[in-house]
C-alpha positions in Angstrom: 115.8 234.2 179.6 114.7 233.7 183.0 116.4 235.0 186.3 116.8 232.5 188.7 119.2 233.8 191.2 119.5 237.7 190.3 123.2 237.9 188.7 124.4 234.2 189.3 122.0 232.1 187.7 120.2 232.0 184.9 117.8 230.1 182.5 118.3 230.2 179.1 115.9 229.0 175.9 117.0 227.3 173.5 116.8 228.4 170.0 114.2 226.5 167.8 113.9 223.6 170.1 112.4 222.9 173.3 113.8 222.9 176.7 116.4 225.3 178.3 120.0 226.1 179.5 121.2 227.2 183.1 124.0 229.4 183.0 125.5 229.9 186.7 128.0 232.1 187.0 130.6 231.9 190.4 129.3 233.2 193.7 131.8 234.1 196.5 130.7 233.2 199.8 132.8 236.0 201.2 130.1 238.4 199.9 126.8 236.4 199.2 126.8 234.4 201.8 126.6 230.8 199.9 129.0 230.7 197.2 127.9 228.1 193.9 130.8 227.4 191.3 130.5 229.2 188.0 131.6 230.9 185.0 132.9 234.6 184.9 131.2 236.8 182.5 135.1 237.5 181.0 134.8 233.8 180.0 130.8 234.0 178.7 132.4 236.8 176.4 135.2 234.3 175.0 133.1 232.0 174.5 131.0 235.0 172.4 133.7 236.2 170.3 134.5 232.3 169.3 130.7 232.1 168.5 131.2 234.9 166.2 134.2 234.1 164.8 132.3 230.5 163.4 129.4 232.5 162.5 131.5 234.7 160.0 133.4 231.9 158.9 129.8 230.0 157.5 128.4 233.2 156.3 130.8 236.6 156.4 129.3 239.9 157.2 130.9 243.8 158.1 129.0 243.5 161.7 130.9 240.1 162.8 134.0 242.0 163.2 132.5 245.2 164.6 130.6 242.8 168.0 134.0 241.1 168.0 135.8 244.4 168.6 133.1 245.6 171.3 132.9 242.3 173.1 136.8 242.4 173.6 136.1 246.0 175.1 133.9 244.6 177.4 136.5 242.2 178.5 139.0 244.6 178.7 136.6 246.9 181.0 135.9 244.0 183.2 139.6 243.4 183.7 140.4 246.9 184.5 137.7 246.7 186.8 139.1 243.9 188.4 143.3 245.4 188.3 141.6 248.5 190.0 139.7 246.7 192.5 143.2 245.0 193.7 145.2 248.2 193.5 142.4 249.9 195.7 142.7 246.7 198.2 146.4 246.7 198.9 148.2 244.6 195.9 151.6 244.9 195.5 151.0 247.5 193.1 151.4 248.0 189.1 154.9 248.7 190.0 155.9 245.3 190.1 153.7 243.7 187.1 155.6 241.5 184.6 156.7 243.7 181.7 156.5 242.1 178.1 159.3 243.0 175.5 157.5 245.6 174.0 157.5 247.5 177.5 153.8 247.1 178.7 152.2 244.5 181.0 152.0 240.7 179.7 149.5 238.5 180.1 150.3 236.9 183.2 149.5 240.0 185.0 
């Protein structure tokens, strides 16, 4: 792995091949200046957990579902991040959040 723009983009090497991968992820202009188009790190972790999830299915293993669990904790500790960040700037509040049947927040927070 090579930095190439310290926490936006990113070379990657491939895995018993030659060449590489660039993985950008998004860049607001609001705070950096120049803003580039990319990925959220939320959505490098999906993509994660479905790697796993093929992984285990072509050769199970007790650790597949173990980095499945923590990488869904990360997500979820990014998007608390993120609901805590809005509360802190002025959103309308957790107050007002859609509410699924089972009484907690839905998806479409």
């Amino acid at each position: 792995m090579k930095i190439l723009d310290a926490g936006h983009r990113y070379k990657l090497d491939n895995l018993k091949s030659k060449g590489e991968q660039i993985l950008d992820f998004y860049k607001d202009p609001e705070i950096n200046g120049e803003g580039r188009a990319g990925c959220s790190c939320q959505e490098v972790l999906r993509v994660l957990i479905d790697r796993v999830y093929f992984l285990d299915s072509q050769k199970p293993c007790r650790e597949n579902e173990e980095i499945i669990q923590h990488l869904r904790i990360a997500i979820l500790l990014f998007e608390t991040r993120a609901l805590r960040n809005k509360i802190e700037h002025g959103d309308e509040g957790v107050e007002n959040y859609t509410i699924s049947p089972d009484g907690h927040w839905s998806h479409e927070i």
